[in-house]
Structure formats: structure tokens, C-alpha cells
Rosetta silent file (secondary structure, phi, psi, omega in degrees, C-alpha in Angstrom):
SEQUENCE: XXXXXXXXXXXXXXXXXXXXXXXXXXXXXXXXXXXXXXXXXXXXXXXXXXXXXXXXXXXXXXXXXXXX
SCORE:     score description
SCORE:     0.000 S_00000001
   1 L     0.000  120.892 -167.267   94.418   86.965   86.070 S_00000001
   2 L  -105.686  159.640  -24.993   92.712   89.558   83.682 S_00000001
   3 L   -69.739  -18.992  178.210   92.090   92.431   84.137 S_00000001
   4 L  -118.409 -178.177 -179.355   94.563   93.083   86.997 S_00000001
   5 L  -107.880  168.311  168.175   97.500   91.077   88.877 S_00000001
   6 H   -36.649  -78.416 -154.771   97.045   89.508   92.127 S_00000001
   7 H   -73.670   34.121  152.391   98.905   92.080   93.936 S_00000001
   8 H  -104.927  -27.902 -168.793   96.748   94.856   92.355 S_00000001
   9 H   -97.502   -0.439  175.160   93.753   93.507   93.224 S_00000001
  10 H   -76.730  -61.002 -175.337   95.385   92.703   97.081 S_00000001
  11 H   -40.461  -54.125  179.774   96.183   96.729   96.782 S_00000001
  12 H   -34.994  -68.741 -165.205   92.098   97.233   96.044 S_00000001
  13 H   -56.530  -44.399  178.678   91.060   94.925   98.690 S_00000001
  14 H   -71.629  -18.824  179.879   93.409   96.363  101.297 S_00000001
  15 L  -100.059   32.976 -174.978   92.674   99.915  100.129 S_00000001
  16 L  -125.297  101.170 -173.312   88.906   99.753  101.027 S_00000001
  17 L   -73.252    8.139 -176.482   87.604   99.915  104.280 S_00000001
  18 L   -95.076  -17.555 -156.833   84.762   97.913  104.253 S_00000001
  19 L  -114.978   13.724 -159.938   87.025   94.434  102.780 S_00000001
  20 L   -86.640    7.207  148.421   90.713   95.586  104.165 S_00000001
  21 L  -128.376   63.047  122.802   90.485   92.747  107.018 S_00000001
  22 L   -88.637  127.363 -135.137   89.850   90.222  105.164 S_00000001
  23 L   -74.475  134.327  149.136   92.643   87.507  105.653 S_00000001
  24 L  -111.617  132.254  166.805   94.299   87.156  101.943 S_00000001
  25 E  -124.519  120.435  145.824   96.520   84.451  101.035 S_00000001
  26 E   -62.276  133.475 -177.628   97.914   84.396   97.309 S_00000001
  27 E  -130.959  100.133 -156.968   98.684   81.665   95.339 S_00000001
  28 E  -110.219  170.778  158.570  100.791   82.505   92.478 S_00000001
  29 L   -98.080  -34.350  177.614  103.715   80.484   90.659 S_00000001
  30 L   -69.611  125.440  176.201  106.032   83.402   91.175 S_00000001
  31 L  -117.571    1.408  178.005  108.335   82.798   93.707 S_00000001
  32 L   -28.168  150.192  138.368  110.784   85.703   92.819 S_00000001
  33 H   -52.002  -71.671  176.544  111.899   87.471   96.125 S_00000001
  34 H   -34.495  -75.662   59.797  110.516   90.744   94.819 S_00000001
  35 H   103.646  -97.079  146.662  107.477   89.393   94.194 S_00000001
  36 H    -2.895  -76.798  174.501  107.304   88.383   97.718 S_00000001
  37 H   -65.057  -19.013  165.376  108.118   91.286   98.944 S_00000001
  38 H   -79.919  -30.312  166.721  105.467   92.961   97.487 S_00000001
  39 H   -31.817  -72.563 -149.835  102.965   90.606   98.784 S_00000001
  40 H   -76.168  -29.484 -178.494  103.869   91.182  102.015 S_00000001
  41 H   -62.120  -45.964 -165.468  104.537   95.698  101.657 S_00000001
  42 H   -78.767   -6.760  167.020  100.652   95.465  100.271 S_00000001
  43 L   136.552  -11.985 -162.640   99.116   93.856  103.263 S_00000001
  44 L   -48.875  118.002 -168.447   99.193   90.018  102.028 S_00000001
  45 L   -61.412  -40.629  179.510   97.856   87.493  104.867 S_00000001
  46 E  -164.312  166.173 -179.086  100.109   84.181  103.831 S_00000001
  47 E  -131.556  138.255  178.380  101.811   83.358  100.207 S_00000001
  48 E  -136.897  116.368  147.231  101.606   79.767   98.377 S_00000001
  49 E   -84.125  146.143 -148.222  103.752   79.054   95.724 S_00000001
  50 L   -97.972 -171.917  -41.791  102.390   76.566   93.217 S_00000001
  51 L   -46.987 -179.793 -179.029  102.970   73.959   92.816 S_00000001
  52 L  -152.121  160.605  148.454  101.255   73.085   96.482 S_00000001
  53 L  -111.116  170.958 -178.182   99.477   70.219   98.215 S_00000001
  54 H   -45.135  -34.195  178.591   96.633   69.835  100.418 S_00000001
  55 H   -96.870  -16.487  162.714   98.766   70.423  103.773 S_00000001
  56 H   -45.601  -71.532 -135.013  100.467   73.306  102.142 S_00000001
  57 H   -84.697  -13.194 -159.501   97.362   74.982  101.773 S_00000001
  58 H   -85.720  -58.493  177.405   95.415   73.672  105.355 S_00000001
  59 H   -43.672  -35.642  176.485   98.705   74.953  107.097 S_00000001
  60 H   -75.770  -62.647 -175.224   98.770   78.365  105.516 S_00000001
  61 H   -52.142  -17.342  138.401   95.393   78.825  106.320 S_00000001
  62 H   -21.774  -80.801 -179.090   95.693   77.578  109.510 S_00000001
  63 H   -64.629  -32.627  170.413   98.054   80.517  110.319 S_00000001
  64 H   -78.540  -62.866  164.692   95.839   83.054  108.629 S_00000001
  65 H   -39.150  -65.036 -179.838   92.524   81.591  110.436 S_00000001
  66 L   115.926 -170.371 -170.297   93.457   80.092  112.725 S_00000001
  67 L   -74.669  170.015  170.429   92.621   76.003  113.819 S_00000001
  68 L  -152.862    0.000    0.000   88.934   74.803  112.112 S_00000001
């Protein structure tokens, strides 16, 4: 993702008060712990590692959302 990484642009979104509760879930290939962990120190709503399916992704959001 050019010009920034995910978790830079998570850092933006989270450091801005008009967009910093909006739910974010990332969906990266990196599954490093660290990685992770950063997700979650900057503010990250849910994490998907790729590859994913359809119930992967209804299920995170689910937990971020809530039922729909």
C-alpha cells in the first residue's frame, strides 16, 4: 500500500478526531506476532490474515459491528 503501511495509515485515522471511531479491521498477509501487536497498540478494531474466506471476514466484522 503506497504511500504508507496499513498501520501508518491506522495511526492517521486513530490520531484524528473527527475519523478515530471508526471500527478498523486490517487485512494484511503478515501474520508476524509483532505485527500484531502493533495492530492492536495503534487502536486496530479486528485483524484478518490473508489468505481468508467469506466467514472469516462476516465473523470479524460481526465482532467489530456487531450482527447485520
Amino acid at each position: 500500500m503506497e504511500p504508507m503501511t496499513g498501520i501508518q495509515l491506522l495511526r492517521e485515522v486513530r490520531g484524528d478526531d473527527g475519523l478515530k471511531a471508526i471500527p478498523f479491521i486490517m487485512v494484511t498477509a503478515e501474520s508476524k506476532s509483532e505485527n500484531v501487536i502493533a495492530a492492536k497498540e495503534a487502536g486496530v478494531s479486528n485483524y484478518i490474515v490473508k489468505p481468508f474466506n467469506a466467514e472469516t471476514l462476516k465473523a470479524k466484522m460481526v465482532s467489530v459491528l456487531g450482527e447485520f
